[in-house]
C-alpha positions in Angstrom: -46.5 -2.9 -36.2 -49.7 -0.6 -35.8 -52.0 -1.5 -32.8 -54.7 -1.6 -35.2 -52.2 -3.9 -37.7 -51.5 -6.5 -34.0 -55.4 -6.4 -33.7 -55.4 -7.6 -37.0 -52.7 -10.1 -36.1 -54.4 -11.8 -33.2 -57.6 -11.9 -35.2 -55.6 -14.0 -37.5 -54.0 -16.3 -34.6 -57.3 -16.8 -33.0 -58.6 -18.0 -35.8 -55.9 -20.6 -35.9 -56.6 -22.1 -32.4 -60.3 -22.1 -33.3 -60.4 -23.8 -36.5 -57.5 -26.8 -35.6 -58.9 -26.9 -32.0 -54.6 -26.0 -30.6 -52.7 -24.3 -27.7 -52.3 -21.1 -28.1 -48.7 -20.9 -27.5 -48.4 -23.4 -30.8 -50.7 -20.6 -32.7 -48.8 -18.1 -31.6 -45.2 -19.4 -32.1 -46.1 -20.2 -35.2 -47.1 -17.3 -36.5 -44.2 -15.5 -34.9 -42.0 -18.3 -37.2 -43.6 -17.1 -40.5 -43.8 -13.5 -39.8 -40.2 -12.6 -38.9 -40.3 -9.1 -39.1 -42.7 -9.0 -36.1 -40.0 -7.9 -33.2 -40.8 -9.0 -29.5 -43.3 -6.2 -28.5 -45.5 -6.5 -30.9 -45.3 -10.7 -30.6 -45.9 -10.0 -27.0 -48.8 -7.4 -27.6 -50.4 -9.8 -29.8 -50.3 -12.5 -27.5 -51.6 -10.3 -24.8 -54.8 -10.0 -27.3 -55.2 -13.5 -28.2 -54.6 -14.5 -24.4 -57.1 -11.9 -23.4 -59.9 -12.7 -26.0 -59.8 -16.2 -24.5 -60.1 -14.4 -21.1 -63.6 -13.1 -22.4 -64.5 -15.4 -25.1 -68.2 -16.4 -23.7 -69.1 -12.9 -22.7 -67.4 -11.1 -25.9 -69.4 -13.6 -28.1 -72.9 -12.5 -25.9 -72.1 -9.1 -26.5 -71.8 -9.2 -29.6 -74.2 -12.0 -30.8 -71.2 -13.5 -32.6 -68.8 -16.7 -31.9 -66.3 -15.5 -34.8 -63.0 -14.7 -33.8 -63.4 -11.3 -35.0 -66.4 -10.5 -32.4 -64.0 -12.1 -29.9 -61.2 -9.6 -29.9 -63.5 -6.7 -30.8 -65.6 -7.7 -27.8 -62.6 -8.1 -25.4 -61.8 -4.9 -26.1 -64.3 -3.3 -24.3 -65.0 -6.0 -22.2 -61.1 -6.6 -20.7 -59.2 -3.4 -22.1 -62.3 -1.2 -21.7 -61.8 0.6 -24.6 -65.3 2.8 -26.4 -66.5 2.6 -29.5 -64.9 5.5 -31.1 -61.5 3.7 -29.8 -62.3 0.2 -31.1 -63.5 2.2 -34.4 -60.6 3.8 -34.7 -58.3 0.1 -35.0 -60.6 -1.7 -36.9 -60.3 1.5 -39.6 -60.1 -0.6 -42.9 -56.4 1.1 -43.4 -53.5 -1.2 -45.0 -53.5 -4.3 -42.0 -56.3 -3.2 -40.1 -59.4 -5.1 -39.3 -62.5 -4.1 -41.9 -64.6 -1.1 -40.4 -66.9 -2.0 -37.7 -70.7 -2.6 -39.1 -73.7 -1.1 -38.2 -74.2 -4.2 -35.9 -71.2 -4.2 -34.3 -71.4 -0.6 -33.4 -74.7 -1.1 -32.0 -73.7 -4.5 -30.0 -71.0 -2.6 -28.6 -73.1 0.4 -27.7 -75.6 -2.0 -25.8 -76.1 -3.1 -22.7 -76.4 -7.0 -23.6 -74.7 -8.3 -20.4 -77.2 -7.3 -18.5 -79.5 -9.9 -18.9 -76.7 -12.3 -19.9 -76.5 -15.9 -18.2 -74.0 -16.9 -15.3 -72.2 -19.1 -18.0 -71.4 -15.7 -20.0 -70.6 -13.1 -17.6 -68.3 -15.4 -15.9 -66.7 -16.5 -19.2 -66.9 -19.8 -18.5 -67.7 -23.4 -21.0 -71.7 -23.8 -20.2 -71.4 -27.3 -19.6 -69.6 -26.6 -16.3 -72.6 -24.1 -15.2 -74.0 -26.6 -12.8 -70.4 -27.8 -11.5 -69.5 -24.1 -10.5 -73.1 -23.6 -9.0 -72.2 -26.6 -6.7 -69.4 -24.8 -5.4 -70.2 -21.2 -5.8 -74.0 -20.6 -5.8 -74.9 -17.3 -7.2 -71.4 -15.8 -7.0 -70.8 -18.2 -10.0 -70.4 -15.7 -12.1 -68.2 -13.4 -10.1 -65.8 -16.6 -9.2 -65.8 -17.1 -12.5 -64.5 -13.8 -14.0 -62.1 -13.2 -11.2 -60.5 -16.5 -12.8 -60.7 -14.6 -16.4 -57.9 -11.9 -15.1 -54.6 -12.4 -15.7 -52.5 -13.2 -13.0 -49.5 -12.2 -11.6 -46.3 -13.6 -11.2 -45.3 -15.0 -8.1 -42.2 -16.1 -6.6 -41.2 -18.3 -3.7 -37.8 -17.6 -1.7 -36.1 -20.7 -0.8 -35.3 -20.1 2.7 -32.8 -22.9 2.7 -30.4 -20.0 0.7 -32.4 -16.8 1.3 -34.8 -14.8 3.4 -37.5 -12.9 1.5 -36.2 -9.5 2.8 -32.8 -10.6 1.3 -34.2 -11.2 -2.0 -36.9 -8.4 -2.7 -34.5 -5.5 -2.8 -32.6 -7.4 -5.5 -35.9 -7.5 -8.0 -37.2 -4.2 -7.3 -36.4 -2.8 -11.0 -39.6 -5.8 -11.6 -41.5 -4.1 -9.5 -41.3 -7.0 -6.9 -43.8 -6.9 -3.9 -44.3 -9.0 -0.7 -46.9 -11.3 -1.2 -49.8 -10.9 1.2 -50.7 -14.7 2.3 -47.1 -16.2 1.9 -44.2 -15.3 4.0 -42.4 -16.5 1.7 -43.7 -15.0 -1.7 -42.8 -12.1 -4.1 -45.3 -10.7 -6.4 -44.5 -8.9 -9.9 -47.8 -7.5 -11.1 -48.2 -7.6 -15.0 -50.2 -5.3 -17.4 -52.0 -6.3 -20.2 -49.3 -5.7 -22.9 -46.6 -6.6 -20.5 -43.8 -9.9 -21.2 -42.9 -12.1 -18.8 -39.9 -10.8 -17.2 -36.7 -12.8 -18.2 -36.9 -14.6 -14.4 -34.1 -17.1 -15.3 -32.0 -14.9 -16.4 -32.0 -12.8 -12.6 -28.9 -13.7 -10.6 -30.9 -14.4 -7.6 -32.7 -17.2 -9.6 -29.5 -18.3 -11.0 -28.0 -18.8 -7.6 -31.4 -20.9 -6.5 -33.0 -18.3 -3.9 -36.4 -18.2 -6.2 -38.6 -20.2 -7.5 -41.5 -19.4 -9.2 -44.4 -20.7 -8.0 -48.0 -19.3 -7.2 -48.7 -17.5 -4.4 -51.7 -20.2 -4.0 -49.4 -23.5 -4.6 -46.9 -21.9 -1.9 -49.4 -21.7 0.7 -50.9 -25.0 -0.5 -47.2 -26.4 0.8 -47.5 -24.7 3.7 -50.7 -26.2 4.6 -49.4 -29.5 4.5 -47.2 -29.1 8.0 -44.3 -30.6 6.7 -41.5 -30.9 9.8 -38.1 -31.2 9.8 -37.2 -34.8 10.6 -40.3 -36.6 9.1 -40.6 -39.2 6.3 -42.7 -37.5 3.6 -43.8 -38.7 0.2 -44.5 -36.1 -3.1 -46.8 -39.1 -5.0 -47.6 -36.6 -7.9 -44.4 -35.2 -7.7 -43.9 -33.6 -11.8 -41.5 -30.7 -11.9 -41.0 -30.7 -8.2 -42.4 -27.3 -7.6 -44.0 -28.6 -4.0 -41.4 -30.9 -3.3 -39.0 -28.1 -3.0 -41.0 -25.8 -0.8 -41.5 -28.8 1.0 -37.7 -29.6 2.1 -37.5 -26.3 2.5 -39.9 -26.1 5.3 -38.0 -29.6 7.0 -34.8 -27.4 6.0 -32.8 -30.1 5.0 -33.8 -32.7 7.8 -36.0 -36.1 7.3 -36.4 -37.2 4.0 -38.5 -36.9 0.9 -39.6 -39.1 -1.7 -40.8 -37.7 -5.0 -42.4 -39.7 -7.8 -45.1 -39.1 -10.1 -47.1 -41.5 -12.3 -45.7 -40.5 -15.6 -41.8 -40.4 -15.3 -41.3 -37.6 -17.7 -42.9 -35.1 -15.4 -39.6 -35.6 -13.8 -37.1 -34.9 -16.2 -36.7 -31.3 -14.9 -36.4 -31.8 -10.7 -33.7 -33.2 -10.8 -31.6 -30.0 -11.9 -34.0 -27.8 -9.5 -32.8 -30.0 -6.4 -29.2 -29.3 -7.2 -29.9 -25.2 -8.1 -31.9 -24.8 -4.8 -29.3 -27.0 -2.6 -32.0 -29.7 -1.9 -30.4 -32.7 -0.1 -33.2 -34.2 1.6 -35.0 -35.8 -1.9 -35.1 -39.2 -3.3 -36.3 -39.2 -6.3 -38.1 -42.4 -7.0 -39.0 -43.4 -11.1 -41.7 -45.4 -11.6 -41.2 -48.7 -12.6 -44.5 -50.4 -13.6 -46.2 -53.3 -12.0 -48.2 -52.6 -8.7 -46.1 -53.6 -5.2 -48.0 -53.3 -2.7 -51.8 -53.8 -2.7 -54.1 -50.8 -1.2 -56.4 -51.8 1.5 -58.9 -49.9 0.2 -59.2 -51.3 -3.2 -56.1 -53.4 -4.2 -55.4 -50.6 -7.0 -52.1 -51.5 -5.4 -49.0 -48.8 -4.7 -46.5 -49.2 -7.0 -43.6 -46.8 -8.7 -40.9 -48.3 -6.3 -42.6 -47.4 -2.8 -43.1 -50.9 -1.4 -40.2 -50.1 1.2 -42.4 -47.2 2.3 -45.7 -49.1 3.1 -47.1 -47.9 6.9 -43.8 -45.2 7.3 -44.9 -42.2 6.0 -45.5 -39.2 8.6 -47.1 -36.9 5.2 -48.1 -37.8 2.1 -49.1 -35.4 -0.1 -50.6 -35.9 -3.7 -50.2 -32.7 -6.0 -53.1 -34.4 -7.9 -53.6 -34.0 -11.7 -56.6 -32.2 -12.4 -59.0 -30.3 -14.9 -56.5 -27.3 -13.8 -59.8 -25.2 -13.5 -58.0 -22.8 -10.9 -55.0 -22.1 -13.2 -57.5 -20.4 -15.8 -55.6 -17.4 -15.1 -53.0 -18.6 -16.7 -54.0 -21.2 -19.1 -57.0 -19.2 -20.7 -57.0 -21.7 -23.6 -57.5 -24.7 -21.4 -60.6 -23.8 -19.9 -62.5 -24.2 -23.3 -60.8 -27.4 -24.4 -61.7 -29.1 -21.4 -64.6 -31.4 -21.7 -67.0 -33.9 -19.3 -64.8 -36.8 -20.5 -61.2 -35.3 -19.0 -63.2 -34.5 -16.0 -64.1 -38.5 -15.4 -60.6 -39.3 -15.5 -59.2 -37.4 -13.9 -61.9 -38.2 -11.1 -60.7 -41.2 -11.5 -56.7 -41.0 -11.2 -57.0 -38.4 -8.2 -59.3 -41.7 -6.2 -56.3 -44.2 -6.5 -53.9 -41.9 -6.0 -55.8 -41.2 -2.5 -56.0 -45.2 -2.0 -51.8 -45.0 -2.6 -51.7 -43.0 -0.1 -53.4 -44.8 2.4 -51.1 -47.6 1.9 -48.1 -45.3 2.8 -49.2 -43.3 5.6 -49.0 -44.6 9.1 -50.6 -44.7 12.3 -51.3 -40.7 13.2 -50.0 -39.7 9.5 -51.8 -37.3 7.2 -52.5 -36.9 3.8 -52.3 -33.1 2.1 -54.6 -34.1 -0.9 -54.4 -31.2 -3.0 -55.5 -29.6 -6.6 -55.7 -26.7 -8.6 -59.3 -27.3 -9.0 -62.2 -25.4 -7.7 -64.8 -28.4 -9.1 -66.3 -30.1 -6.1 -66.0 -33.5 -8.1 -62.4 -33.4 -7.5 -62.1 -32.2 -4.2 -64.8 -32.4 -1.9 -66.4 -35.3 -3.8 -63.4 -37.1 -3.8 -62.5 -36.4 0.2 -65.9 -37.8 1.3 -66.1 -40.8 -1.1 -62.1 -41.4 0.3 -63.7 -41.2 3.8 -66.4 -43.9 3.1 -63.9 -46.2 1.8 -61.1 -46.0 4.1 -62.5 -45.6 7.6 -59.5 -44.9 9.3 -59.0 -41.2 8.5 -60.8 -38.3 9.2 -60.4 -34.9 8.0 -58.4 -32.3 10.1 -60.4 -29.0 10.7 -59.4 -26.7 7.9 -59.5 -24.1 10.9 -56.5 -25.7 12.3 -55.2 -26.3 9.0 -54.8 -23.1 8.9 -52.5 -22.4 11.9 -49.7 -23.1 9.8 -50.0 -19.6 8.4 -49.5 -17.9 11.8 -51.1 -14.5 12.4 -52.2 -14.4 9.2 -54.2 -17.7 9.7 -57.7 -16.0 11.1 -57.7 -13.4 8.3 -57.2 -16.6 5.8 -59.8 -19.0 7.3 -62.5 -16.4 7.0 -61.4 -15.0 3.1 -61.0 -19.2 1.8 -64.2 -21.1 1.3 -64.0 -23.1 3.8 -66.2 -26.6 4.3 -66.4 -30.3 6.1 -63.8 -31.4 3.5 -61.3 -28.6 3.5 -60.4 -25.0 1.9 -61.0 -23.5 -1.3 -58.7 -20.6 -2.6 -60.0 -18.9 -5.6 -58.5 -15.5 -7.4 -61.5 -13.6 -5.9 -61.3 -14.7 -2.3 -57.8 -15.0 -1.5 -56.0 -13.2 -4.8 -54.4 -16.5 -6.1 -54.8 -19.3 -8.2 -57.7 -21.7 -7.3 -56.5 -24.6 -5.4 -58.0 -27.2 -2.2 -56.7 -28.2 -0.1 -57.8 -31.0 2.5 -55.6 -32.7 4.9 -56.6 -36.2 6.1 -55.1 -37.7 9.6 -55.3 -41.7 10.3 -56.0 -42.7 13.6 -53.4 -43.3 16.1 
């Protein structure tokens, strides 16, 4: 295929998410199902325009005073690939499967200097009902927070120290172009460009053989944070894949025990074969199995999902809480514009009892790592405080010592994270990951 006829394509496919309201990797698959003689590049080139239109949707559609999906890819183009007029003219030509010529008003939206006056909302390509939840957070670098979460991200790897050392490992993916991370000792980085596919990770021998992971620079040092120890009694209460849960018996390096559940029990279909690939043999994994067991002496939400054994023993607790997800934008450009008020309350919701859960596992001079991929103060410092209030006997640990468990590079962290009373914010633009919190609550002895 052309570029100009892929253009055309992802015209096409946007269209499709816009109009039944989808995923984008539905839209695109099945597109890729009814037009066969597309080969992979140009299915990956025209998902790298559909992905990158929903980057820039909000701004592309102020720039060119247009919400169609045509004025979204011609708008990204100059607004993500930075391409001129005379370059965007030249694909939308009117040739066999190119988009119709550009009109005089397109021309003269993209010769413009719209943006300049444009709205936070727009230049940060963001929904405009979250304007006033990003200004809690953010202030007047809304914007700039904003589009730094519009980029696409990397690829990041953890090694999993209970097979591997990173300097083991690196050498063995540099044909992908495979950098130390700069935050996590333990990371890799593969940078991606814009027409770039995913590289074929599981099919790498050092993946195979369970010395990687991938996982996000951001939800590695998320793990970190939670100063996991060899010997202790931890519970994973939101558990899913088991991403965390295996960084975190790799920090205990085989010693104490863990105990991962999650509230919906098909989250953790796939752990169970990552435990035995990574040589994990410190993890119980606990299904849920209805009915409340234990009641919370905050609220009496009760515990549940098998933990009654564990009331008052847990050294950590850490809750991997389910979330709007507004840090992952990087990588889920889609969700950020089907995300609406109403998903926002309930999850408010969930993430408070799974806080009160906690409570009724941790014991005297436990923690818990509360964390999300979040960056709304609803669900993280909102919910930290209100936690507070109801459950007097914790206190939050100073995100300063927090910290520490980065080492050296803990003072060059503390003062790149947004840091406040509640905890520490990553975001893309401060500390080059996803956006996650992460807040880590001590009872008292």
């Amino acid at each position: 295929m052309t570029p100009a006829a892929r253009l055309a394509a992802a015209i096409e496919v946007f269209a499709d998410i816009e109009t039944r309201r989808r995923p984008a990797a539905d839209a695109l698959k099945d597109w890729g199902l009814s037009h066969r003689f597309a080969g992979s590049a140009d299915r990956a080139a025209i998902a790298g325009l559909v992905y990158d239109a929903l980057r820039r949707k909000a701004s592309s559609a102020w720039l060119m005073g247009a919400q169609t999906p045509r004025a979204a890819l011609i708008g990204m183009l100059q607004r993500e690939r930075g391409l001129d007029v005379a370059a965007i003219a030249a694909l939308c030509s009117g040739a066999r499967f190119a988009p119709a010529p550009l009109t005089d008003a397109e021309r003269a939206a993209l010769s413009s200097e719209a943006l300049t006056n444009a709205p936070p909302f727009a230049l940060g390509d963001y929904p405009e009902w979250l304007d006033p939840h990003l200004a809690r957070v953010f202030g007047e670098d809304r914007a700039a927070e904003g589009a730094a979460l519009a980029t696409r991200a990397p690829l990041d790897l953890r090694v999993n120290t209970l097979k591997a050392e990173r300097d083991e490992v690196a050498p063995k993916l540099a044909h992908l172009g495979a950098e130390p991370t700069r935050w996590s000792p333990l990371g890799l980085r593969i940078r991606l460009g814009a027409d770039a596919k995913n590289p074929a990770i599981h099919a790498e021998p050092p993946f195979r053989k369970g010395e990687i992971e991938v996982q996000d620079e951001g939800s590695q040092l998320a793990a970190l944070l939670t100063h996991a120890k060899p010997g202790e009694q931890v519970v994973d209460l939101a558990a899913g894949a088991g991403g965390k849960t295996l960084a975190l018996a790799a920090m205990m390096e085989n010693r104490g025990q863990i105990y991962a559940t999650d509230i919906d029990k098909r989250q953790l279909v796939p752990i169970h074969e990552r435990l035995l690939r990574a040589d994990v043999r410190n993890v119980q994994v606990r299904t849920p199995r209805g009915s409340p067991l234990v009641p919370s002496p905050a609220s009496g939400a009760g515990l549940g999902w098998g933990l009654a054994d564990l009331a008052g023993k847990a050294d950590l607790v850490v809750i991997d809480a389910p979330c709007t997800g507004t840090g992952t934008w990087r990588r889920n450009p889609d969700a950020k514009w089907r995300v609406r008020p109403g998903a926002l309350a309930e999850r408010v919701k969930e993430q408070a009892a799974l806080l009160d859960r906690a409570a009724a596992l941790v014991k005297p001079a436990g923690r818990i790592a509360y964390i999300t991929c979040s960056v709304l103060a609803d669900e993280n410092a909102d919910q930290v405080r209100a936690f507070i209030d109801r459950v007097r006997d914790f206190a939050v640990e100073n995100p300063a010592e927090t910290a520490k468990a980065l080492g050296e590079r803990a003072y060059l962290f503390t003062a790149a994270a947004l840091i406040s009373g509640e905890g520490l914010l990553m975001t893309p633009r401060r500390i080059d990951t996803d956006g996650f919190f992460v807040s880590v609550l001590r009872r008292s002895a």
